[in-house]
N, C-alpha and C positions, 0 to 999 in steps of 0.2 A: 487065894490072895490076888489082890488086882495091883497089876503090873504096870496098867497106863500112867504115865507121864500127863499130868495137866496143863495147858498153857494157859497165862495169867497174864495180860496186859493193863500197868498202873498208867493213868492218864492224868497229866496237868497243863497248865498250860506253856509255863518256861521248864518243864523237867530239867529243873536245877536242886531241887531238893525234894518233897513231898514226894512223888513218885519215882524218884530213885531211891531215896531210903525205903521206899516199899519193897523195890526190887530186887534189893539186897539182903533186907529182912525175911524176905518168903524163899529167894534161892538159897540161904544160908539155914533157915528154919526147916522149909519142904523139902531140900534135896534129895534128887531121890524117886519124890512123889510129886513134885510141882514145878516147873521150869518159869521164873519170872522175866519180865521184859517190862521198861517204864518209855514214855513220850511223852512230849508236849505238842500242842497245836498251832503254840508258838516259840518253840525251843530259841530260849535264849543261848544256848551254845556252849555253855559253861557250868560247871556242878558247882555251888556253894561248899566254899569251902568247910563250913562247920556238917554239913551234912554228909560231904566225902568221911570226915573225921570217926561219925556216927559208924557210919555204913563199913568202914574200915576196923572199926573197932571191934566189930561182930565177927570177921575175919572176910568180909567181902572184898575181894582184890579189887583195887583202884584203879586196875587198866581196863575193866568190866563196867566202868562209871564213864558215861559219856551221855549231853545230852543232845536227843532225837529227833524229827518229827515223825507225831504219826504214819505220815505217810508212807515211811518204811515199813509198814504193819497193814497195810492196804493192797499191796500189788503182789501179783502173782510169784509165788516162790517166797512170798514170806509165811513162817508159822501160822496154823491158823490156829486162833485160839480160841480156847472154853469158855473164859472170862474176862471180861473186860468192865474196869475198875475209877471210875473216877477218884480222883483224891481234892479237887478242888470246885470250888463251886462253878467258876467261871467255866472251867471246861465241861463242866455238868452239863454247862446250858449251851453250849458250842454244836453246830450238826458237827455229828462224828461220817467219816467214813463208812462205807458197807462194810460190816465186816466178813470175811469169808467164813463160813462153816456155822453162822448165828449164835455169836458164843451169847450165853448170860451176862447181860448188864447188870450194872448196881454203882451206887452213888455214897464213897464214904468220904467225906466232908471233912477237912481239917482245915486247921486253922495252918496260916502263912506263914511260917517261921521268918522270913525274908522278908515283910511288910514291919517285921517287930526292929522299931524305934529304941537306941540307949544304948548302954554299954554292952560292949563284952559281955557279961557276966547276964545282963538281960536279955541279949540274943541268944545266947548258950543257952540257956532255959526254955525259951520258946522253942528251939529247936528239940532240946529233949522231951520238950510235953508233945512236940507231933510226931516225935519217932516213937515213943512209950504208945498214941491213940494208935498207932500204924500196927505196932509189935503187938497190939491186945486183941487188935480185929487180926491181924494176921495168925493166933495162936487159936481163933474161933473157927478160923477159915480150917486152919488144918484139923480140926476137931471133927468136922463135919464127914459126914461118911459116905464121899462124892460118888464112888459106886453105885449107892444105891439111891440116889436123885437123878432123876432127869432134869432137861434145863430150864423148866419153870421155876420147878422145888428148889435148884441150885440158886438161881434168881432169888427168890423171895426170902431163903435164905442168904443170900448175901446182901439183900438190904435191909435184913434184921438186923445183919452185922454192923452195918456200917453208922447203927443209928446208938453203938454200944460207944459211952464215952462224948456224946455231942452232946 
């Protein structure tokens, strides 16, 4: 049995919701076997509150919800990680950082919950249809049998994943 711990960095660009719900979705799903971390490239500062709600409701503690910049995932003595995940488009196309130890890239594209216009009751929604594409790619990811991929195979696998539900 393989014992390694994965590291997993979710990328947006306000890591206010899309990649924190990722975060919380994959340390609450993979524990254990996968350690998640989420940023943005322009951290708005603040987690949306309907997405703390999500993220809280899966049993992910709220004081573990803060948002980041990358940047803390760049320098020396940060985690180096295996993967690294975009969740939006804009940071898709953003230069990323070098990152240490050349994890696998991949690009899983959701939609904005936080750009969705109207009630209550229409934001709520939009935010459960981008935690539900996150939870599906996330239940693939842990599917896969990361041992025995190197980090091409883990790559192209996880941009098969991300194109599940777009």
């Amino acid at each position: 049995m393989n014992d390694r711990i994965y590291n997993v960095l979710f990328l947006c660009t306000g890591n206010s919701a899309r990649s924190i719900m990722a975060e919380a979705v994959l340390n609450v799903l993979g524990a254990g076997r996968f350690q998640a971390f989420s940023a943005g490239s322009h951290p708005g500062g603040t987690v949306q509150p309907m997405a703390a709600e999500l993220a809280q409701s899966m049993g992910y503690p709220i004081e573990k919800m803060r948002s980041k910049s990358w940047d803390e995932f760049a320098t020396d003595g940060a985690p180096e990680m295996d993967m690294v995940i975009t969740v939006c488009d804009h940071a898709a196309g953003e230069a990323c950082p070098v990152w240490l130890g050349h994890p696998a890239l991949a690009h899983w594209g959701v939609a904005d919950p936080v750009a969705v216009e109207g009630d209550e009751d229409t934001r709520k929604r939009a935010f459960v249809a981008a935690y539900a594409t996150l939870r599906r790619r996330i239940e693939l990811l842990l599917a896969l049998p990361m041992e025995k991929l190197d980090r091409l195979a883990a790559q192209a696998r996880l941009r098969e994943i991300g194109q599940v539900g777009a």
